[in-house]
N, C-alpha and C positions, 0 to 999 in steps of 0.2 A: 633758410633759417636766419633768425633777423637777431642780430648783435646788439646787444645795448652799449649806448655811449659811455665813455669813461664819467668816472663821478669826476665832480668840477670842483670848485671852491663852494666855503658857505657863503652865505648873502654877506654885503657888509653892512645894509641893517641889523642882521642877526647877529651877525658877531660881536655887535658893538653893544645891543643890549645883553646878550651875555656878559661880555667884559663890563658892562654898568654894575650888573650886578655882582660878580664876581669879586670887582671892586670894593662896592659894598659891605659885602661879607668880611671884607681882608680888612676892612677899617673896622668893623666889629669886635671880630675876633682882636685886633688890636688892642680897642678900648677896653673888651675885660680883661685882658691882659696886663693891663694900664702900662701899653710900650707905645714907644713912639711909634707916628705913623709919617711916613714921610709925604714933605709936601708934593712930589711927582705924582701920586694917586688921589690927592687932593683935584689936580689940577688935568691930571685926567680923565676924572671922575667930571669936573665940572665940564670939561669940552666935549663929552659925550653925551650927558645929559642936554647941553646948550643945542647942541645938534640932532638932537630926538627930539626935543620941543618945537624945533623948526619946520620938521616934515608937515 
């Protein structure tokens, strides 16, 4: 009887376009909001997207 491997991590392509988006949405929901949105998801929103474009 053959065992299956333990589940591993996700890709971190994958997770990074999830969190792109996830991002996203959090800045959305901000704007109708009309709350601030802070500049760290600014800026991590752009160093992910900078790094998707590169592949």
């Amino acid at each position: 009887m053959t065992t299956e491997p333990p589940l591993g991590v996700i890709p971190k392509w994958l997770h990074d376009e999830r969190r792109t988006e996830d991002i996203a949405a959090a800045i959305e929901r901000r704007i109708s909001a009309r709350s601030e949105i802070p500049l760290e998801w600014f800026e991590e929103y752009n160093n992910l997207i900078k790094h998707q474009v590169k592949k």
